[in-house]
N, CA, C and O of each residue as an XYZ file, in Angstrom:
768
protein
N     -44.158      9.637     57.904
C     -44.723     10.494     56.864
C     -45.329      9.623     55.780
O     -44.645      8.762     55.228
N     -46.119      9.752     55.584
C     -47.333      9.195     54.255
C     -46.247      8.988     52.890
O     -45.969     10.013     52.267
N     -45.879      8.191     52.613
C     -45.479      7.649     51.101
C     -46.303      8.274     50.018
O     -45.691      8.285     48.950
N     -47.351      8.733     49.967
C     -47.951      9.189     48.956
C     -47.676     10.847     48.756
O     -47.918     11.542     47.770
N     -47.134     11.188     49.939
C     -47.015     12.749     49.508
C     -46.308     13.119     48.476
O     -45.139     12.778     48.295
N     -47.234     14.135     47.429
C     -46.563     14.937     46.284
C     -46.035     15.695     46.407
O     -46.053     16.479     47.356
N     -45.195     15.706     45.198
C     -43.877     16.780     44.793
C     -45.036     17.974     44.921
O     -46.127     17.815     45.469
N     -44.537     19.269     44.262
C     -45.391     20.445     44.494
C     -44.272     21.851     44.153
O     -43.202     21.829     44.761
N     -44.524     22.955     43.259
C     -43.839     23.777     42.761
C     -44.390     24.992     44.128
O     -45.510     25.220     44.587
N     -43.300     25.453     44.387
C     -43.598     26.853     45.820
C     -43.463     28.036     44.478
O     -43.137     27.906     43.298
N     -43.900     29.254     45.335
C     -43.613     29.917     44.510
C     -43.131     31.206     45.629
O     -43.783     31.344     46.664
N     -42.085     32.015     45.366
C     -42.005     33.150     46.525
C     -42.176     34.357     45.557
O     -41.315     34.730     44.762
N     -43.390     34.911     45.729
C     -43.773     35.919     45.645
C     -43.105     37.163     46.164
O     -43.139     38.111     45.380
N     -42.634     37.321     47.068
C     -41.338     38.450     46.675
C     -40.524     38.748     45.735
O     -40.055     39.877     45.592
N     -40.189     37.449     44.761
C     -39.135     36.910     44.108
C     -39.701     37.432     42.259
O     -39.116     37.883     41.273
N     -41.231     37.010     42.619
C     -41.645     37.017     40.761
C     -41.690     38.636     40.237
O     -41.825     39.665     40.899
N     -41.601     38.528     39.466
C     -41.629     39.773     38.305
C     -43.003     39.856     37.512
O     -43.697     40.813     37.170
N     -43.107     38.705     37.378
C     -44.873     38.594     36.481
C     -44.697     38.938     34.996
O     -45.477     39.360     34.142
N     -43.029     38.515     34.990
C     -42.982     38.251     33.214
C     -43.556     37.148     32.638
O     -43.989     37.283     31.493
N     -43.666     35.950     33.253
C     -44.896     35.495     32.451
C     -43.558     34.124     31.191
O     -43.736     33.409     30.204
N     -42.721     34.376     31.831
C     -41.447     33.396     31.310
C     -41.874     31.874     31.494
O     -41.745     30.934     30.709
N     -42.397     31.917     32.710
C     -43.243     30.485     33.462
C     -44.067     30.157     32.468
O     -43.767     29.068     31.979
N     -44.786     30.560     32.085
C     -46.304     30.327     31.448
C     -45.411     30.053     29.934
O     -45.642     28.929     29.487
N     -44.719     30.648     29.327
C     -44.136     30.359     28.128
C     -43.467     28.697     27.902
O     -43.864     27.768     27.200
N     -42.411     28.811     28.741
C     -41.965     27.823     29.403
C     -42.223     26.837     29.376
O     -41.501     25.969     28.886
N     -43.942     26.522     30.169
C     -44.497     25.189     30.496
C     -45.277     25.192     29.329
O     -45.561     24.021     29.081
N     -45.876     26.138     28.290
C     -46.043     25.848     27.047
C     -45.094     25.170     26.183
O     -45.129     23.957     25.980
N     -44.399     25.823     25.768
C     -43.465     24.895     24.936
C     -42.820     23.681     25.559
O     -42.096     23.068     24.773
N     -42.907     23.167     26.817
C     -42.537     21.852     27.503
C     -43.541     20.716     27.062
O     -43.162     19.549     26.959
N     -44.997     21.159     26.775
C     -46.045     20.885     26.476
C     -46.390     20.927     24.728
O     -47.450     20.501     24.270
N     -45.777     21.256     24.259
C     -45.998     21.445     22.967
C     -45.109     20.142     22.461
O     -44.021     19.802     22.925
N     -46.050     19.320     21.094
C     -45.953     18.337     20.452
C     -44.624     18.864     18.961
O     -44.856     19.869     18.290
N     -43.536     18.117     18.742
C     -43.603     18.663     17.722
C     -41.910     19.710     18.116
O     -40.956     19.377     18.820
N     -42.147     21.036     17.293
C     -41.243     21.724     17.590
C     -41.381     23.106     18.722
O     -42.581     23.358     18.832
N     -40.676     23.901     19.438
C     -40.804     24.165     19.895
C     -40.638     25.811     20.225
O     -40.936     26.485     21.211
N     -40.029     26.125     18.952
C     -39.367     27.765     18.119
C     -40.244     28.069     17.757
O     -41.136     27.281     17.443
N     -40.368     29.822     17.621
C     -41.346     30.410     17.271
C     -42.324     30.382     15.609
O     -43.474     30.608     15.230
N     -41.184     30.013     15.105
C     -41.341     28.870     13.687
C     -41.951     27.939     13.403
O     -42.259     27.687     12.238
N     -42.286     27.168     14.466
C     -42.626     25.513     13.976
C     -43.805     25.239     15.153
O     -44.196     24.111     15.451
N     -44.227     26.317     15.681
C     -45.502     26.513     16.616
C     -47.057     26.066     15.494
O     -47.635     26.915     14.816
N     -47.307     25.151     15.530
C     -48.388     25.244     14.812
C     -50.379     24.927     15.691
O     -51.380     24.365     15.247
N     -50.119     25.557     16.868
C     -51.308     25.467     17.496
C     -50.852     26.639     18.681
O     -49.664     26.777     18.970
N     -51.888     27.432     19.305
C     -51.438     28.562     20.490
C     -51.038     27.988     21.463
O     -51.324     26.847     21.827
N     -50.298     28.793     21.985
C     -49.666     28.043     23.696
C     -51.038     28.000     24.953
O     -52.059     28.669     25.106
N     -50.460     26.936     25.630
C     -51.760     27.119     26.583
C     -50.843     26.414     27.452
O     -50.462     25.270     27.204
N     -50.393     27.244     28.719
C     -49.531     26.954     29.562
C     -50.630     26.593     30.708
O     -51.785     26.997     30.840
N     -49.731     25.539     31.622
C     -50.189     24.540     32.675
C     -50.494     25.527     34.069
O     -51.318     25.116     34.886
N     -49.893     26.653     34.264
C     -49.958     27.635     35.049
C     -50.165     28.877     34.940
O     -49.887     29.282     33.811
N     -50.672     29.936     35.886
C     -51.545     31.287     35.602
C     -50.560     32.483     36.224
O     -50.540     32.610     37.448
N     -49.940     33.150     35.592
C     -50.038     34.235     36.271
C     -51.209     34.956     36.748
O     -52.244     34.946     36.082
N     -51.130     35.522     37.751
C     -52.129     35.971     38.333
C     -51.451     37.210     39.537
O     -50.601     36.931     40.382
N     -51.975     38.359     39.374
C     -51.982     39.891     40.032
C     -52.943     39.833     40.660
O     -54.077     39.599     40.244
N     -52.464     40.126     42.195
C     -53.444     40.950     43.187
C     -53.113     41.779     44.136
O     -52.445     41.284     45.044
N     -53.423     43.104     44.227
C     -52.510     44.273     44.847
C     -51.337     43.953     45.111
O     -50.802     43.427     46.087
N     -50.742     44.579     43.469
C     -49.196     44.615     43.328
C     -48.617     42.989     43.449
O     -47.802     42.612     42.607
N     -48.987     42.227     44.324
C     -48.259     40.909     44.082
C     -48.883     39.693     42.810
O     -49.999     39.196     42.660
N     -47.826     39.559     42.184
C     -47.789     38.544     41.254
C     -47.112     37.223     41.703
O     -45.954     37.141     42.113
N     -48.099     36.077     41.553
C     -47.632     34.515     41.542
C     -48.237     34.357     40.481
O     -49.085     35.141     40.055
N     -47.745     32.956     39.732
C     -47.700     31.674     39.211
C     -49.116     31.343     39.462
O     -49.631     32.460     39.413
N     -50.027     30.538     39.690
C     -50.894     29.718     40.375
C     -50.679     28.505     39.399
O     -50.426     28.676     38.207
N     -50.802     27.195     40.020
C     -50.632     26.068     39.668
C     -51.207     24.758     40.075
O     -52.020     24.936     40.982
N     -51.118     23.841     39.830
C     -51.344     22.760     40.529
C     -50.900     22.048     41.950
O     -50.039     21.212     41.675
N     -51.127     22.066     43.159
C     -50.578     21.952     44.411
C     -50.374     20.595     44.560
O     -49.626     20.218     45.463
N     -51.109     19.499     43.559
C     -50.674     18.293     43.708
C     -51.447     17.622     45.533
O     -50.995     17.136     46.570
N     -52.622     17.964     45.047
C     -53.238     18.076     47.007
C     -53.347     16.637     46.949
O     -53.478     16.099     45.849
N     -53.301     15.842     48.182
C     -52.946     14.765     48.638
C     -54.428     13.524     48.526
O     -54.389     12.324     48.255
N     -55.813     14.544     48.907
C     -57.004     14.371     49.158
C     -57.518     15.196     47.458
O     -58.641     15.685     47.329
N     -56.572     15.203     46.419
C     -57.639     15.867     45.240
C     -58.321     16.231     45.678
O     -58.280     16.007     46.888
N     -59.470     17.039     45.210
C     -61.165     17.144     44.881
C     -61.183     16.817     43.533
O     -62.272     16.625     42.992
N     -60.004     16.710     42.814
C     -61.206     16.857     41.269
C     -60.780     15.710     41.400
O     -61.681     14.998     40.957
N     -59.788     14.949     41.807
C     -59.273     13.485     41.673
C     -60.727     12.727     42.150
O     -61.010     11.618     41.697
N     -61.590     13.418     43.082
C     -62.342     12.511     43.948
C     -63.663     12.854     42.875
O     -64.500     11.977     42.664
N     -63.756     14.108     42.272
C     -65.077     13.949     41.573
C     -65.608     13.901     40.292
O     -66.690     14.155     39.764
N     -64.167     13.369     39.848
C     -64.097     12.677     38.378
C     -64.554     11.898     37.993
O     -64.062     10.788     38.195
N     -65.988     12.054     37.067
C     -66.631     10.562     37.052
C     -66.313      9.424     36.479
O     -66.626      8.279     36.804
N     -65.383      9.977     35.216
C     -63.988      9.017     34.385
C     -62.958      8.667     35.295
O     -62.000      8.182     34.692
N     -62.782      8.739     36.653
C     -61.640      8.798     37.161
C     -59.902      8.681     36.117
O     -59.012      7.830     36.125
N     -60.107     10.175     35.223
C     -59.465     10.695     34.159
C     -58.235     11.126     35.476
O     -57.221     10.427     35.485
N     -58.321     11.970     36.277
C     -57.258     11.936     37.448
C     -57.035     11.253     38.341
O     -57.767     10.955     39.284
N     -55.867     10.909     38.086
C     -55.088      9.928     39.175
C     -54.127     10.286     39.879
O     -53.336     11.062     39.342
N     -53.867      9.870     41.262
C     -52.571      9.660     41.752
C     -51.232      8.897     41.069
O     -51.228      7.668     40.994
N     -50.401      9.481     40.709
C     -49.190      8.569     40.251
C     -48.124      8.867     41.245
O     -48.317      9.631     42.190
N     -46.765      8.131     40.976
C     -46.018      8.652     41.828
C     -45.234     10.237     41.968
O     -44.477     10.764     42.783
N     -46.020     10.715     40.433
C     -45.723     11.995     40.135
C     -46.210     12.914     40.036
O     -45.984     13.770     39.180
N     -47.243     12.955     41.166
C     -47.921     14.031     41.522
C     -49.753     13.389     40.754
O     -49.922     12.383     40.065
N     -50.375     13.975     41.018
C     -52.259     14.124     40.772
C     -51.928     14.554     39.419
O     -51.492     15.681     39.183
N     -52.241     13.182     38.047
C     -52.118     13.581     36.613
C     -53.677     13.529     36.016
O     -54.490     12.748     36.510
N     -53.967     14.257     35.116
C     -54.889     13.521     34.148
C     -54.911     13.106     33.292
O     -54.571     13.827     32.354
N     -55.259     11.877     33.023
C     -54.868     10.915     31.975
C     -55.916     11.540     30.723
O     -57.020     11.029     30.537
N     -55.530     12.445     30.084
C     -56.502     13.101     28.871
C     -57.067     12.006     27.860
O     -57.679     12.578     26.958
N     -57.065     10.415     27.690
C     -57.489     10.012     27.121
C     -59.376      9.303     27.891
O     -60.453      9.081     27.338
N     -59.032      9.216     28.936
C     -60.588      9.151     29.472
C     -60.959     10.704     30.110
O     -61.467     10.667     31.231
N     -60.828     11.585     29.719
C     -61.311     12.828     30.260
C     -62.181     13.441     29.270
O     -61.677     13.660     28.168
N     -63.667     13.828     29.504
C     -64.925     13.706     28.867
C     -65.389     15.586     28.823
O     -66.379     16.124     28.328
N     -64.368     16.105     29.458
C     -64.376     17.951     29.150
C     -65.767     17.948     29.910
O     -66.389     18.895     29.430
N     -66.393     17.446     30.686
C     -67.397     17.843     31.809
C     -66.956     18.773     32.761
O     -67.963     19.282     33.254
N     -65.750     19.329     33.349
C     -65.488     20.210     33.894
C     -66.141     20.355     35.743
O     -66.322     21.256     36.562
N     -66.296     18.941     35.671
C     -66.352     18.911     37.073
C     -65.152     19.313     37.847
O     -65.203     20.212     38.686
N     -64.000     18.606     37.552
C     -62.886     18.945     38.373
C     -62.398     20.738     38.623
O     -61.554     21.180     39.402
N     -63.496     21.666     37.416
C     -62.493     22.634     37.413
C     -63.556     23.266     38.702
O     -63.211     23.925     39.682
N     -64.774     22.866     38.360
C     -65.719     23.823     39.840
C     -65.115     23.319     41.428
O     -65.313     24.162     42.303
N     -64.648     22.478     41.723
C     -63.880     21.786     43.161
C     -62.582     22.418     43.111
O     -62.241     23.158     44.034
N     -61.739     22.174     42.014
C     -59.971     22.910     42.270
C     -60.067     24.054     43.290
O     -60.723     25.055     43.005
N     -59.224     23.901     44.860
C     -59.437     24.736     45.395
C     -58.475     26.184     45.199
O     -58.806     27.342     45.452
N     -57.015     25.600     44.591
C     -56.596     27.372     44.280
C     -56.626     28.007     42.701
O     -55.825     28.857     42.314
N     -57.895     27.325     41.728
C     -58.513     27.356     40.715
C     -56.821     26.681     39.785
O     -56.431     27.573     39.031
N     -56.201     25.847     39.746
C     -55.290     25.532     38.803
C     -55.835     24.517     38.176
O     -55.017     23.718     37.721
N     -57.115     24.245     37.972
C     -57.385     23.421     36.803
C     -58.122     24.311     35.919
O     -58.990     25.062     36.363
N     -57.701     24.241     34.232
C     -58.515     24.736     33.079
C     -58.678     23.872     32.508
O     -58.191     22.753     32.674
N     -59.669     24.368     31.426
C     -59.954     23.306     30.021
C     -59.537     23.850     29.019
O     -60.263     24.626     28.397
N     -58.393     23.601     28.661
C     -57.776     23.461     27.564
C     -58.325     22.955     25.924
O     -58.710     21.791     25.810
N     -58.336     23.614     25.038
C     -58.730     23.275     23.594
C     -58.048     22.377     23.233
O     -56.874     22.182     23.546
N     -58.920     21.550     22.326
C     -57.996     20.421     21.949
C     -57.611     20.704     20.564
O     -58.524     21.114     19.848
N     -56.334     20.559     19.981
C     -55.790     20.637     18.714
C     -55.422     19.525     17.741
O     -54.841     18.598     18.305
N     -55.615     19.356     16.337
C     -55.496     17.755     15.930
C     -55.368     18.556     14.603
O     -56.195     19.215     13.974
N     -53.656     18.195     14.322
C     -53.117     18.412     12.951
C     -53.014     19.923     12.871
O     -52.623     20.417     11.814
N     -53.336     20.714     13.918
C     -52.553     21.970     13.374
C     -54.359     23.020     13.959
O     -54.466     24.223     14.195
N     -55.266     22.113     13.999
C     -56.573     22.485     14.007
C     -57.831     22.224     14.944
O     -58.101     21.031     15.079
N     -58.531     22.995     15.518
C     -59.577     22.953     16.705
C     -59.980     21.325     16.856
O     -60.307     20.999     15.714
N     -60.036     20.812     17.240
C     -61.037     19.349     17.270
C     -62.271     20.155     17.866
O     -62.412     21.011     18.739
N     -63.189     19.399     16.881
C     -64.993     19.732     17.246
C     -65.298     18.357     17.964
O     -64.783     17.287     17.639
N     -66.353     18.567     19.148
C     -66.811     17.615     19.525
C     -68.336     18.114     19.190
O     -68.631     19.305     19.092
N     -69.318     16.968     19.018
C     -70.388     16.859     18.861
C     -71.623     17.269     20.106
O     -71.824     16.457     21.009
N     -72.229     18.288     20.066
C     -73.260     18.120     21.194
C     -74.906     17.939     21.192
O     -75.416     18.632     20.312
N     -75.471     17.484     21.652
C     -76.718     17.616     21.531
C     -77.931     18.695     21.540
O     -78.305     18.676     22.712
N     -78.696     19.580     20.870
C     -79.044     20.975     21.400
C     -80.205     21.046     20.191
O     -80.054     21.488     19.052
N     -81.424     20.466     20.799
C     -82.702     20.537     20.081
C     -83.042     21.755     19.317
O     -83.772     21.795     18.326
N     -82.288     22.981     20.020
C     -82.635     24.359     19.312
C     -82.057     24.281     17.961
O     -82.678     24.836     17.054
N     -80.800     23.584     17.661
C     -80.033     23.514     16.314
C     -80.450     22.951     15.455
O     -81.211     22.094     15.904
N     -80.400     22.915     14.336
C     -80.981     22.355     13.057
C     -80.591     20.887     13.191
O     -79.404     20.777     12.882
N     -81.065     19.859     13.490
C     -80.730     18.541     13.327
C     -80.634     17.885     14.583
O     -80.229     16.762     14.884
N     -81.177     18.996     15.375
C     -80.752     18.399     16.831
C     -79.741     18.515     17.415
O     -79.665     18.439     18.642
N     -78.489     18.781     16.422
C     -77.250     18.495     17.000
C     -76.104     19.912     16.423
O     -76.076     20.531     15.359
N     -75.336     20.009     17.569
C     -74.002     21.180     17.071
C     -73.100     20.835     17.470
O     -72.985     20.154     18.489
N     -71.893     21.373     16.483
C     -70.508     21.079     17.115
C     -69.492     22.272     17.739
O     -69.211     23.256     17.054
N     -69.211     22.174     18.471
C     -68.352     23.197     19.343
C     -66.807     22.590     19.608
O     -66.637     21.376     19.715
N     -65.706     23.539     19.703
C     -64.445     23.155     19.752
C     -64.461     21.990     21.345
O     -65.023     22.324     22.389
N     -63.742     20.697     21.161
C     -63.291     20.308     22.297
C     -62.403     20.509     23.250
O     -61.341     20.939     22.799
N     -62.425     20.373     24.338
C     -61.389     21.125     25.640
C     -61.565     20.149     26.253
O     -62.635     19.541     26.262
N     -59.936     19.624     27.253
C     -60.308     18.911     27.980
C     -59.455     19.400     29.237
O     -58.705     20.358     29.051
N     -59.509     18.854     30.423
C     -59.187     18.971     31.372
C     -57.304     19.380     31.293
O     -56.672     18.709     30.478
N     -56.596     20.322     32.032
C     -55.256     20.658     31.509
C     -54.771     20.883     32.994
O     -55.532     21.507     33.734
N     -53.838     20.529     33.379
C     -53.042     21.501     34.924
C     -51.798     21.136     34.950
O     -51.377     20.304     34.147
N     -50.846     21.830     36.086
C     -49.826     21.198     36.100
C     -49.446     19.578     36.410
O     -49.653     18.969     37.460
N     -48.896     19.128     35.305
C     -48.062     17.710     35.349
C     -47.037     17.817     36.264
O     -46.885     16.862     37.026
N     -46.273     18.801     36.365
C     -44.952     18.852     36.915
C     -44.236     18.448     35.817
O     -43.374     17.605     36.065
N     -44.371     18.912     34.323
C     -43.527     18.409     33.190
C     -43.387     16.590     33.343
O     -42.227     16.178     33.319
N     -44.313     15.707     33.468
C     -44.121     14.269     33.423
C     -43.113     13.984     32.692
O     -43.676     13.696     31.636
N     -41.902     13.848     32.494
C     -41.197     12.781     31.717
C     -40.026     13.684     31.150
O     -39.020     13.403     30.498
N     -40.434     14.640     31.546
C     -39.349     16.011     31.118
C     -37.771     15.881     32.026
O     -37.724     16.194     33.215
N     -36.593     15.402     31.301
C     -35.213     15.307     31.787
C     -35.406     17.018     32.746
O     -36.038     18.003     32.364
N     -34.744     16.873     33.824
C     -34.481     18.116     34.206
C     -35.233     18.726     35.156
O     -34.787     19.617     35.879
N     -36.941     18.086     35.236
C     -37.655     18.557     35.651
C     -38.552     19.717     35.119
O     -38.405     19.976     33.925
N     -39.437     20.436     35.803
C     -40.584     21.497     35.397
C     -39.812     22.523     34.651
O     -39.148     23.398     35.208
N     -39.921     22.387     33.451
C     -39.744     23.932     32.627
C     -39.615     25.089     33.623
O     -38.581     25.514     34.139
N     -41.032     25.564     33.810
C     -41.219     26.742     34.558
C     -40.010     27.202     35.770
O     -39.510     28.257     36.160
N     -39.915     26.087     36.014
C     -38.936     26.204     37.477
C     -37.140     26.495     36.716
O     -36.221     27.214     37.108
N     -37.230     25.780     35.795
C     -35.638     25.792     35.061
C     -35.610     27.320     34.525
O     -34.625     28.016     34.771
N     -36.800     27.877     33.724
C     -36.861     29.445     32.891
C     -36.712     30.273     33.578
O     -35.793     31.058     33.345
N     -37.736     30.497     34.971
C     -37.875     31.463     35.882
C     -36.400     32.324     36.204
O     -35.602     31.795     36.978
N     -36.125     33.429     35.695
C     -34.628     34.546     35.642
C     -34.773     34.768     37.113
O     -33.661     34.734     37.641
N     -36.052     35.055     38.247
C     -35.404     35.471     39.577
C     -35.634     34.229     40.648
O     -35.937     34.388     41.831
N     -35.461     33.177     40.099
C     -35.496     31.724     40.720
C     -36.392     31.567     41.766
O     -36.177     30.883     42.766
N     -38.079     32.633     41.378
C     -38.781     32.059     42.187
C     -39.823     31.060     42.909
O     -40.407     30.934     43.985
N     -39.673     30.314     41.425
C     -40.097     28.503     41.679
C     -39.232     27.811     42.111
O     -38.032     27.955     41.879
N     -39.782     26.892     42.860
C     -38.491     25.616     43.591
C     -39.986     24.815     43.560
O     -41.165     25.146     43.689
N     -38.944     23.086     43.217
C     -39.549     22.404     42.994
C     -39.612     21.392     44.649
O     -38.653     20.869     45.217
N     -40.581     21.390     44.934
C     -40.411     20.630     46.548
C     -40.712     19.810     46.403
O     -41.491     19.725     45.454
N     -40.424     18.632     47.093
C     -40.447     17.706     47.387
C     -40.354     17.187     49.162
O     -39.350     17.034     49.857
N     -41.954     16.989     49.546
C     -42.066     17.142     50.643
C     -41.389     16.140     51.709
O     -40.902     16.423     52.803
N     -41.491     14.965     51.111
C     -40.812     14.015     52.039
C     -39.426     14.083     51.986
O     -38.741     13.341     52.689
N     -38.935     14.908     51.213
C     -37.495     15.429     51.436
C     -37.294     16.134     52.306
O     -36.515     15.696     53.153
N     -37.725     17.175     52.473
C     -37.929     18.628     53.117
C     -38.338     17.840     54.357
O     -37.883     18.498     55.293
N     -38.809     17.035     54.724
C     -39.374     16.344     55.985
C     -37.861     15.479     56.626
O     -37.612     15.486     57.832
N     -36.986     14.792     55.634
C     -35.970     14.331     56.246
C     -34.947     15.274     56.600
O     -34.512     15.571     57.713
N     -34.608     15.735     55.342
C     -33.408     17.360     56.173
C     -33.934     18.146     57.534
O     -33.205     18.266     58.518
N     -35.013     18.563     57.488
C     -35.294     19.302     59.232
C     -35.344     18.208     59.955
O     -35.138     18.568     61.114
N     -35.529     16.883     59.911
C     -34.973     15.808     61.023
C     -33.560     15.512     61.196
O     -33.034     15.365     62.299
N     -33.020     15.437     60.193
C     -31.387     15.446     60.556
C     -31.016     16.545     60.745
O     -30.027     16.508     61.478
N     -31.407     17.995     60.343
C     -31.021     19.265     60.820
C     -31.637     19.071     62.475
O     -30.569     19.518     62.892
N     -32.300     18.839     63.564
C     -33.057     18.982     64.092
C     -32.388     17.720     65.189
O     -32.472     17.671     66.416
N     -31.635     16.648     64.120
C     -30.835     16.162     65.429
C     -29.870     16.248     65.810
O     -29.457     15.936     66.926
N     -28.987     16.976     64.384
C     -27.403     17.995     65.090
C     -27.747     18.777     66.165
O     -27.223     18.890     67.274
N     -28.807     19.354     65.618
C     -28.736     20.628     66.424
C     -29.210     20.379     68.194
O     -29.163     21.194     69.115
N     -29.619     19.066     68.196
C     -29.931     18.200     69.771
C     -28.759     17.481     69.772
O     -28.675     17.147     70.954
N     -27.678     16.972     69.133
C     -26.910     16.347     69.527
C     -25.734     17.573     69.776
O     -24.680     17.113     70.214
N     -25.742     18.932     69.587
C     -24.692     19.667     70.071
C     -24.950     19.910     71.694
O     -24.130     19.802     72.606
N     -26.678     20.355     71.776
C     -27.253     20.724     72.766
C     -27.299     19.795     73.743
O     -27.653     20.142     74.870
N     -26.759     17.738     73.323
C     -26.369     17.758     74.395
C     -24.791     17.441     74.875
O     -24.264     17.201     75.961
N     -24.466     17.526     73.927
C     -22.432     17.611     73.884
C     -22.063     18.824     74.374
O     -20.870     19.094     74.236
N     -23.021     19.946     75.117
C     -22.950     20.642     76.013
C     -23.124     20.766     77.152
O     -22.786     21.649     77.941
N     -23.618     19.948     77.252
C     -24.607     19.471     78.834
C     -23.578     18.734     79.527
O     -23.811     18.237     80.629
């Protein structure tokens, strides 16, 4: 099995409610600062989507895909492979929004950027404007981290009340059905 395979959040959709606990969750995991409804001083902008479609509600998130697309068509190569899943390093990420037109189960957004409590403007170029130039709020590239650095692991997965995130880990899940897989041949042949 490939050493590079990523961790990756499942989600069982039988299981969710579509309270939306997830999305809170990985906000405040993400939030600088404090984390009570008190000491919030910028809006939440959670790493994952609820999302409804006839009657079923999931999560949608980052799958952590092995082959990226946005990893591959990042012209900052702002996303990387780490050992913790497909991150973006938000300090070379240029809010071009290439990565979000490739994301194939749409879990990349662009996120607003906040500085001191307040929008950051980035500068654009636009001959129609007085001076040539306008400023519009900055956004940059946002998805699931898998909570990087977070004791405990993914928020979302710890909040969730009908425990329907699990955090996988594939090359795990790849060794248990091999040792499950050789009891179950070593009974079959302690029968024989």
């Amino acid at each position: 099995m490939h050493a590079r395979l990523s961790p990756f959040i499942l989600v069982s959709a039988s299981k969710c409610i579509g309270c939306r606990v997830c999305e809170l969750a990985c906000s405040a995991a993400h939030q600088r600062g404090g984390v009570s409804v008190g000491s919030l001083q910028v809006p939440l902008s959670p790493r994952l989507y609820l999302t409804s479609v006839n009657n079923v509600r999931v999560p949608i998130g980052c799958r952590h895909c092995e082959d990226a697309p946005c990893a591959e068509v990042c012209p900052n190569n702002a996303i990387i492979h780490t050992t913790e899943g497909v991150q973006v390093e938000e300090d070379r990420c240029v809010g071009c929004k290439t990565c979000l037109a490739v994301c194939p189960v749409g879990a990349m957004e662009m996120a607003q950027v906040w500085k001191r409590g307040k929008p950051a403007m980035r500068r654009v170029v636009d001959p129609s404007a007085p001076g040539g130039v306008r400023y519009e709020p900055a956004s940059l590239a946002s998805k699931c981290d898998l909570c990087r650095g977070r004791e405990g692991g993914p928020a979302c997965v710890d909040a969730c009340p009908e425990k329907a995130l699990t955090l996988v880990d594939p090359i795990e899940v790849k060794r248990r059905r091999n040792f499950e897989a050789a009891l179950a041949l070593s009974r079959t042949y302690e029968e024989v």
